[in-house]
C-alpha positions in Angstrom: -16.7 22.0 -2.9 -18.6 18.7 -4.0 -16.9 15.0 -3.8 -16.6 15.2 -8.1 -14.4 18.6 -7.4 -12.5 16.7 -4.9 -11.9 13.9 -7.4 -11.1 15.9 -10.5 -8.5 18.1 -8.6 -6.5 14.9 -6.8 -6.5 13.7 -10.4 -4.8 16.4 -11.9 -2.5 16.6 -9.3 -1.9 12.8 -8.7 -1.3 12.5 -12.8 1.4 15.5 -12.2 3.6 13.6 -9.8 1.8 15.3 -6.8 0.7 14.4 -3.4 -2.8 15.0 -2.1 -4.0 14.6 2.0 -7.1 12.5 1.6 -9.4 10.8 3.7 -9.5 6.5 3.6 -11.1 4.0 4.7 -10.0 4.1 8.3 -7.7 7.4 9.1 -6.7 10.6 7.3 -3.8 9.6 4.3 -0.9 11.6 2.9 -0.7 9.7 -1.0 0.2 9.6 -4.4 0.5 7.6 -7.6 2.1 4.6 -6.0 4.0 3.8 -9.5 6.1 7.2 -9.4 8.9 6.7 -7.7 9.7 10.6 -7.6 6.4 11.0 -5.9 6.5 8.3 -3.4 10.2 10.0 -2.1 8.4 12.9 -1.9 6.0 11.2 0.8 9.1 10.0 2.2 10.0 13.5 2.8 7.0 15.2 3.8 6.6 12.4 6.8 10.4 12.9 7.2 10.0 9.4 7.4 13.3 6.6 7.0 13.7 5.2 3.8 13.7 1.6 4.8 10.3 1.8 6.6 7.8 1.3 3.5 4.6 2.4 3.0 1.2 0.7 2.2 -0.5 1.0 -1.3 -4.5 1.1 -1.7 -6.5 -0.8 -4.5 -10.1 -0.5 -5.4 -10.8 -4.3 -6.5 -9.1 -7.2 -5.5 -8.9 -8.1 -9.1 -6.5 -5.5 -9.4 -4.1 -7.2 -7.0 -3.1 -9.2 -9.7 -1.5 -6.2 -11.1 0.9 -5.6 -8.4 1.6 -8.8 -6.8 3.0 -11.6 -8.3 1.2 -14.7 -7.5 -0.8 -14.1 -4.1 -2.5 -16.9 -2.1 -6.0 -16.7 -3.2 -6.9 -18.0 0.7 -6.4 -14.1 1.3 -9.5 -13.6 -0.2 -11.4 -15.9 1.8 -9.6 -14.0 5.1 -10.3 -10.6 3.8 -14.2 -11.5 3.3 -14.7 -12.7 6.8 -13.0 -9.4 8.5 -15.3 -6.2 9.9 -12.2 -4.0 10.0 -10.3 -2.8 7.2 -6.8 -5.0 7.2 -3.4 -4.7 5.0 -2.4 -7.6 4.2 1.5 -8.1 3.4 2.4 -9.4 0.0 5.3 -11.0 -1.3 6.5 -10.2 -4.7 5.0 -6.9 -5.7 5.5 -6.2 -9.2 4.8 -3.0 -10.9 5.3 -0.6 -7.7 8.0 2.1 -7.7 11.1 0.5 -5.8 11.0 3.0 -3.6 8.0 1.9 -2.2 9.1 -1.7 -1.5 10.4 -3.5 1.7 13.9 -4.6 1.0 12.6 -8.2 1.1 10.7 -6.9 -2.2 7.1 -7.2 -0.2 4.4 -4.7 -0.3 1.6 -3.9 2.1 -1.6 -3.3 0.3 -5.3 -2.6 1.6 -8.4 -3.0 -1.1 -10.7 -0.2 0.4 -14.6 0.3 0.6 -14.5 4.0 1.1 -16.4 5.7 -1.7 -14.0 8.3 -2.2 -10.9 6.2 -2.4 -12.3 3.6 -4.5 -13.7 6.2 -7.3 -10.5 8.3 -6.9 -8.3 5.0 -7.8 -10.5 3.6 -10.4 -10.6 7.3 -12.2 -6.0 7.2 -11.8 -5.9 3.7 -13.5 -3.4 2.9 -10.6 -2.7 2.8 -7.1 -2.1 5.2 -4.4 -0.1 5.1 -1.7 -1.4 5.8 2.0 0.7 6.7 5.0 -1.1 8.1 8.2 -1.0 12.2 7.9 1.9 12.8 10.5 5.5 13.3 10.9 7.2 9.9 11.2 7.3 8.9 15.1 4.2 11.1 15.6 1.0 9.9 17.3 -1.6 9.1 13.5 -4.5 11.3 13.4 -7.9 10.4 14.5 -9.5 13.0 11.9 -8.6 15.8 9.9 -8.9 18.6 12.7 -5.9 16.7 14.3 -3.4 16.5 11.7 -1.0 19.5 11.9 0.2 22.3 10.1 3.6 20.6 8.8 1.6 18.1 6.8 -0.9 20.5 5.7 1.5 22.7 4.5 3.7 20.3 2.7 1.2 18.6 0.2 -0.1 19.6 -3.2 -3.8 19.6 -2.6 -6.1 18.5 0.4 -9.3 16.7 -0.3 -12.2 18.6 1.0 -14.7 15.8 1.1 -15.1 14.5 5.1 -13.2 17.7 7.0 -15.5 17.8 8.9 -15.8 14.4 10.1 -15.5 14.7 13.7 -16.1 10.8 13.5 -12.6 8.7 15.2 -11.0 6.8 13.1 -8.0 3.8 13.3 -5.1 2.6 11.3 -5.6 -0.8 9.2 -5.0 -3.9 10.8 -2.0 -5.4 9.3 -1.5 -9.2 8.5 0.7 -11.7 7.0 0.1 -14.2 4.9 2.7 -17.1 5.5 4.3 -19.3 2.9 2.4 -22.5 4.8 -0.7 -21.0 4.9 -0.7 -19.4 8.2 -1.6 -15.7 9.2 0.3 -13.7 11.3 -1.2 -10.5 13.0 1.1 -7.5 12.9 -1.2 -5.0 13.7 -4.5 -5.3 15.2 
């Protein structure tokens, strides 16, 4: 199956209220139209995951950021340009999300990625997808597809076949926060 397949089938079943395992930017994602809120529980309950404990969304562009948080520090563009490793950054007031997908402070986490599948995959949707490493909660993340188990693979709609056989390792985002004062704070590194 060729990367167009791929694309067209996590389409139909994004645009369905589905949930597709698809590769990222850095590790192996379990996603979804991250404006349905009935899909986003359903991510909820495939990772068995608490409700409280949100989940990051991934853009194409950061023009589209402008889309789904209201007012960001345009200094996190500067940040972002100078980093080698893909980060989430930590918004305040996300606007446009499913509620379900939000911190209970109303924040979002939200990654603009440079893989080639992501980024044609969310500009085809019109709208952004949420990524959550492709394990039960609590659960060591997988490195690459041949570790994620049969639970996940089981429990989504479709799974991308594009980079399977990467055998490449791959990490989780870094995570930051941008402070009201200007200041950064590393969550994750």
């Amino acid at each position: 199956m060729d990367f167009l397949t791929d694309i067209e089938a996590c389409l139909s079943v994004l645009r369905n209220g589905g949930s597709i395992l698809y590769p990222t930017d850095t590790i192996w994602g379990i996603g979804c139209d991250a404006t349905d809120e009935k899909a986003v529980e359903k991510i909820f309950d495939i990772k068995r995951r608490p409700k409280e404990k949100s989940m990051i969304v991934l853009l194409a562009n950061e023009r589209d950021l402008l889309n789904y948080v209201a007012a960001p520090d345009p200094a996190v563009f500067d940040y972002l340009e100078k980093l080698d490793k893909p980060t989430t950054v930590i918004y305040d007031n996300a606007i446009h999300l499913a509620d379900n997908l939000l911190a209970p402070d109303g924040s979002v986490g939200i990654r603009i990625v440079n893989d080639p599948f992501c980024k044609q995959l969310i500009n085809r949707l019109k709208k952004p997808l949420v990524s959550t490493s492709a394990n039960i909660s609590g659960e060591k993340p997988p490195a690459r597809f041949s570790e994620i188990g049969e639970a996940i693979r089981n429990a989504v709609d479709y799974i991308v076949h594009y980079r399977r056989d990467d055998e490449s390792s791959r990490q989780s985002s870094a995570v930051v926060q941008f402070n009201k004062d200007g200041s950064v704070k590393v969550l994750r590194e």
